[in-house]
C-alpha positions as CSV (number, residue, x, y, z in Angstrom):
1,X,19.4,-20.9,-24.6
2,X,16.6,-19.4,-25.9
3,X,14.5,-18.8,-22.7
4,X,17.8,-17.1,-21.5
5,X,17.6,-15.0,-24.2
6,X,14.0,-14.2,-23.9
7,X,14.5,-13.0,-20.3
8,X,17.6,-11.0,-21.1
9,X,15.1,-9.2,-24.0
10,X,12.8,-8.4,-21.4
11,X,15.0,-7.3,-18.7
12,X,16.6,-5.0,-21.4
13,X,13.5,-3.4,-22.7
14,X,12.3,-2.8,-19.1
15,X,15.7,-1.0,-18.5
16,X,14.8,1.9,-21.3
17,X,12.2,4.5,-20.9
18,X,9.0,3.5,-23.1
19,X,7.6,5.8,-25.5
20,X,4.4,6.2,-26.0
21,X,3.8,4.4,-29.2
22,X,6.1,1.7,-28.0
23,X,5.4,1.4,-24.6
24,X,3.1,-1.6,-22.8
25,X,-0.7,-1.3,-24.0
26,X,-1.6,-5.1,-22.2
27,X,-1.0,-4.9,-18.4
28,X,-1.5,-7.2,-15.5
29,X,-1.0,-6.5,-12.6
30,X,-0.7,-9.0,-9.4
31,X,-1.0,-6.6,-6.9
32,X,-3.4,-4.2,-5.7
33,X,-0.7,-1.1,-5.8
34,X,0.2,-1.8,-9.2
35,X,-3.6,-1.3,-10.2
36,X,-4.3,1.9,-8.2
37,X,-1.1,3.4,-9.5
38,X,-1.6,2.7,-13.4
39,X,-5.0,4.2,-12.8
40,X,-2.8,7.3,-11.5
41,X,-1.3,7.3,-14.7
42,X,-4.1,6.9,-16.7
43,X,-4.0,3.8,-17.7
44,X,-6.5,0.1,-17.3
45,X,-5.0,-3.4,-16.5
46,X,-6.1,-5.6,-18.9
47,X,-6.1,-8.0,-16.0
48,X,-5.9,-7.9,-12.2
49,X,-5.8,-10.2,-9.2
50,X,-8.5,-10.1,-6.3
51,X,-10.9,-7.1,-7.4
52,X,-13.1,-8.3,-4.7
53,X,-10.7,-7.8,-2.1
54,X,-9.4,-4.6,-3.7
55,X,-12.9,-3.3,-3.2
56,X,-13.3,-4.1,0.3
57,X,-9.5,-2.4,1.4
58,X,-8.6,0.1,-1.1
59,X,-10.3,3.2,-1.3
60,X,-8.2,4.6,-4.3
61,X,-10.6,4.9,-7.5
62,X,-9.7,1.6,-9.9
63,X,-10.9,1.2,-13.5
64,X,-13.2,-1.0,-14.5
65,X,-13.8,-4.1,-17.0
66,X,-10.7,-5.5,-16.1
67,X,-10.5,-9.7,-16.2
68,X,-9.8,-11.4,-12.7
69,X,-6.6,-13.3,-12.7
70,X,-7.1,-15.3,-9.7
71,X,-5.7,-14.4,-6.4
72,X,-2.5,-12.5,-5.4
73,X,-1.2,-15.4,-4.2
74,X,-1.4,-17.8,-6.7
75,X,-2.7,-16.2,-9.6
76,X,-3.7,-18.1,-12.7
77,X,-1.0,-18.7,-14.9
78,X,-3.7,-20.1,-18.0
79,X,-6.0,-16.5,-17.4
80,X,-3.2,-14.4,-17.3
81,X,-1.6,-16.0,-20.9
82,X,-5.3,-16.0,-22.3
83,X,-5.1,-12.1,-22.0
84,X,-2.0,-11.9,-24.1
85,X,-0.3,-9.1,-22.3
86,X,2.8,-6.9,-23.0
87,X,3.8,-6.5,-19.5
88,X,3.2,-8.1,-16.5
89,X,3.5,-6.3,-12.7
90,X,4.2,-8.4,-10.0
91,X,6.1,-7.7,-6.6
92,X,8.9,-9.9,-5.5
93,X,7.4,-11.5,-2.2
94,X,4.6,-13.0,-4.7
95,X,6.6,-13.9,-7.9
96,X,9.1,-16.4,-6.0
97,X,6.5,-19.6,-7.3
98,X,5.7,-18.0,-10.8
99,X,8.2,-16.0,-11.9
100,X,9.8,-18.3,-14.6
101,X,6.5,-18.9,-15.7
102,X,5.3,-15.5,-16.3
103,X,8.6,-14.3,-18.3
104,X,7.5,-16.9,-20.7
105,X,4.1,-15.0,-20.7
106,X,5.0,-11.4,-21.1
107,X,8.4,-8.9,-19.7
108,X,7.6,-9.2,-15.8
109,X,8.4,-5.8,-13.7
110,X,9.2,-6.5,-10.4
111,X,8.4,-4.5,-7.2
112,X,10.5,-4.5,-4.5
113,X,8.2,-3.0,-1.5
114,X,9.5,-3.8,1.6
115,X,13.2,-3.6,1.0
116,X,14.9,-5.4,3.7
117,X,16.2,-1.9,4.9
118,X,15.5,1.7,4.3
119,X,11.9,3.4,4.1
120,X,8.9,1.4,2.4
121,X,8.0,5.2,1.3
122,X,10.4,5.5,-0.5
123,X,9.9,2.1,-2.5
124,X,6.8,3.4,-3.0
125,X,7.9,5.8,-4.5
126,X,10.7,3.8,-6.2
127,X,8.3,1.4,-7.8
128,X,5.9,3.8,-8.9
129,X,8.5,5.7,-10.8
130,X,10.0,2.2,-12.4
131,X,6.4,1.5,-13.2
132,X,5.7,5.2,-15.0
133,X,8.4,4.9,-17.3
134,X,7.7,1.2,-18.1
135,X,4.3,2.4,-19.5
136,X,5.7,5.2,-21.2
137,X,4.4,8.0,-18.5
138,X,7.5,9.0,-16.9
139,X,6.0,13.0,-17.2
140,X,2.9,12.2,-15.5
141,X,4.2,9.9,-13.3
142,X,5.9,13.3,-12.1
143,X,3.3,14.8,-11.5
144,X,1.2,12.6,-9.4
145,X,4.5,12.4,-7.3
146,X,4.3,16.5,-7.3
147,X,0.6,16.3,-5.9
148,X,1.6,13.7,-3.1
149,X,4.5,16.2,-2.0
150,X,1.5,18.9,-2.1
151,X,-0.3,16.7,-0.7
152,X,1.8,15.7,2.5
153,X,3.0,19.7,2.7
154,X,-0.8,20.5,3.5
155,X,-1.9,18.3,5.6
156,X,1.8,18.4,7.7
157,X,0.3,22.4,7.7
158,X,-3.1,21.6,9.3
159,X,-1.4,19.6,12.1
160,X,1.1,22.3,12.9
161,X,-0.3,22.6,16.5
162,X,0.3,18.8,17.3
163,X,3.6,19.2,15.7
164,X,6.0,16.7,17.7
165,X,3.4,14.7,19.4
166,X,3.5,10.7,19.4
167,X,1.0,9.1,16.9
168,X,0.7,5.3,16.5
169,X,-0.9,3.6,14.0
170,X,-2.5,0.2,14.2
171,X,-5.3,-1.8,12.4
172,X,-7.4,-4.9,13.6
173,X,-5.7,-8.0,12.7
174,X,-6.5,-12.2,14.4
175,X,-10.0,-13.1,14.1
176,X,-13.4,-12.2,16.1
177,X,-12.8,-14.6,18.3
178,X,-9.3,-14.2,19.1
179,X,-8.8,-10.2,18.2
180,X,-5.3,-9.1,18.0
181,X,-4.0,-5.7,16.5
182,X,-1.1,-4.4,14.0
183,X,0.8,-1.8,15.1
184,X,3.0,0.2,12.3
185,X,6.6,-0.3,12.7
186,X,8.9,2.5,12.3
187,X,10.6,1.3,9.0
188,X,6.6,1.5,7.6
189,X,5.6,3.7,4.9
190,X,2.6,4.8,7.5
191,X,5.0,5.7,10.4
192,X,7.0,7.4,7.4
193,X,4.1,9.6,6.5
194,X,3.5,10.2,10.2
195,X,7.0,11.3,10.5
196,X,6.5,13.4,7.3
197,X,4.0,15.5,8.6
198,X,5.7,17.0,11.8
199,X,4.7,14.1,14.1
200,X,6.8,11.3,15.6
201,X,5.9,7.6,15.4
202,X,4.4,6.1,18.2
203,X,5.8,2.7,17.9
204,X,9.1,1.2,18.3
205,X,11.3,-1.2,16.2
206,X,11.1,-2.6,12.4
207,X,9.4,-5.5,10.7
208,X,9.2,-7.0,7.4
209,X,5.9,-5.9,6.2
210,X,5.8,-2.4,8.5
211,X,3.7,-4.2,11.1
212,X,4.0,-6.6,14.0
213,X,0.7,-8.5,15.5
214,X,0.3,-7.6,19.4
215,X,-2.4,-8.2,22.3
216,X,-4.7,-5.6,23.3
217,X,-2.1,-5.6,26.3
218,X,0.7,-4.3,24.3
219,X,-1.3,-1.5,23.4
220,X,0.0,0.2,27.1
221,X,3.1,1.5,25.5
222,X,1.4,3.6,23.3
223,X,2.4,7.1,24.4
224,X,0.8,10.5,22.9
225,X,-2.4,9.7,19.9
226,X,-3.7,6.4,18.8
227,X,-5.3,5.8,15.1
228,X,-7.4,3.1,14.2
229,X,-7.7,2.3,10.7
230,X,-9.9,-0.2,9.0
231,X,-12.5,-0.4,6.8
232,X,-16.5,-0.7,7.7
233,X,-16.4,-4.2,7.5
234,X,-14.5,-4.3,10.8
235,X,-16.7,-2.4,12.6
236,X,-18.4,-5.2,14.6
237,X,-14.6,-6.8,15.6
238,X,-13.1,-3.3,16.8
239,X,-16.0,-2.7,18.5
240,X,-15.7,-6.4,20.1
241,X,-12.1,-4.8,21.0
242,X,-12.8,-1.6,22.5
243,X,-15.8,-2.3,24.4
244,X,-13.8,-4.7,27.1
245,X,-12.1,-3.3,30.1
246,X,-9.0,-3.7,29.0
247,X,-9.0,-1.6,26.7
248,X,-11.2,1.1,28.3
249,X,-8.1,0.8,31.2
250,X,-5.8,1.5,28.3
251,X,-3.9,4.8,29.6
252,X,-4.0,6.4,25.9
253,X,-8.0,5.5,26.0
254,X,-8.3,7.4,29.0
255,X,-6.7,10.5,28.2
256,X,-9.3,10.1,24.8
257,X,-6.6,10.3,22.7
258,X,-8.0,7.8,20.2
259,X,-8.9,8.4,16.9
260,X,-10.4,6.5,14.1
261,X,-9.5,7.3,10.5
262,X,-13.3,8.0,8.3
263,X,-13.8,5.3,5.3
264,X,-11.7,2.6,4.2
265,X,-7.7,4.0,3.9
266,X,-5.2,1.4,2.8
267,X,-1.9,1.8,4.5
268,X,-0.1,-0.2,1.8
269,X,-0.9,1.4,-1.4
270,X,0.8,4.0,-4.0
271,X,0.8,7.4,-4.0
272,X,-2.9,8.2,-4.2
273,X,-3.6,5.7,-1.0
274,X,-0.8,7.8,1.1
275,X,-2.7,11.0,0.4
276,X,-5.8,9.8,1.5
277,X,-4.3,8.7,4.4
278,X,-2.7,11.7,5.0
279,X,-5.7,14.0,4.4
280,X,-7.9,11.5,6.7
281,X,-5.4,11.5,9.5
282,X,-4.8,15.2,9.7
283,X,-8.0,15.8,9.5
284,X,-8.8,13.4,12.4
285,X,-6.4,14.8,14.9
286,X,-7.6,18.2,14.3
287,X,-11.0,17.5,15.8
């Protein structure tokens, strides 16, 4: 009975709007969203999973001096309870292993984001909200929102002439030695955002995770712009991609409608990671 009643204690405080003195001081958080967002909102995980990682894909800001937790996937129950926490952040696709064993920890929010329909952007959104009033920053929460709508309204603006034009998205995926390539599915929260800014997605039908693996082949369909995105490190495979014929007899390559996003721009993020995409895209089709 009483871990029942411990759980129901925590779902209930996570139901009610913190207030600032009350609200959660100790955070962890398991994914790499949950830490760019609370830095949105001001705030410092106590503890967090796969820094490492986050510093190769993310190129949000993160705070530092937090404790490493292990990895996203299997994060360490004994380092996170060491930590002591007061709330612990975790999406749902991760927590199915754990999740019994973190309520014993700490209240657990879950984030739910990739719903099995509807928008990812606007789980996003969703789960940064639940997160902002969980800490007790509901107001600036709001605001951050505020400059992503900004955000989106200016760089929608700068692409007004391409307004209505096809863009796909697609990052390298596979290995060097057997490339393959993720193309954005419509239910994404990228081909949201592309749709957000005046453009149409390039890429056809939904998956769980807003992407589906293809061949270089595949890449014929593409109609209208292309963006590459991925992060220096990937260099040497893309190139290893786009130097073969196939791809140079790609019909979007030879109308030079290709693009490649500047920096490292993670498609999977909160709000701040959707505005630098949006700010990095725009500005790339308007060269």
């Amino acid at each position: 009975m009483k871990p029942f009643l411990t759980a129901l204690c925590a779902a209930a405080l996570l139901a009610v709007p913190a207030t600032a003195s009350a609200a959660p001081k100790r955070v962890i958080a398991i994914e790499w969203d949950t830490v760019e967002n609370l830095h949105m909102l001001g705030m410092a995980p106590v503890g967090a999973a796969d820094m490492k990682g986050y510093d190769t894909w993310v190129a949000a800001p993160r705070p530092k001096g937090m404790k490493d937790v292990g990895s996203r996937q299997s994060p360490s129950i004994e380092r996170i309870a060491a930590l002591k926490p007061d709330l612990i952040v975790v999406p749902d696709y991760r927590s199915t292993k754990n999740l019994e064993q973190l309520k014993r920890i700490a209240p657990v929010l879950v984030t739910h984001p990739y719903p099995s329909s509807g928008s990812q952007f606007n789980a996003m959104v969703t789960d940064f909200r639940r997160l902002a009033v969980a800490v007790g920053r509901k107001d600036r929460g709001e605001r951050v929102l505020q400059d992503l709508s900004n955000s989106l309204a200016r760089a929608k603006k700068k692409l007004r002439s391409k307004a209505g034009q096809q863009v796909a998205i697609a990052t390298p995926g596979g290995t060097s030695s057997a490339p393959a390539i993720r193309m954005f599915s419509q239910n994404s929260q990228t081909a949201d955002v592309v749709r957000r800014l005046g453009l149409k997605d390039g890429w056809t039908g939904n998956a769980r995770y807003g992407f589906s693996t293809v061949g270089l082949e595949a890449l014929s369909r593409v109609n209208g712009w292309l963006a590459f995105v991925y992060p220096p490190q990937f260099e040497r495979q893309v190139s290893g991609i786009t130097k073969t014929s196939a791809y140079k007899r790609l019909p979007v390559v030879k109308a030079k409608r290709v693009r490649t996003l500047g920096g490292t721009t993670w498609l999977f993020g909160g709000p701040r990671s959707t505005m630098l995409f949006a700010d990095r895209l725009a500005a790339s089709l308007s060269r």
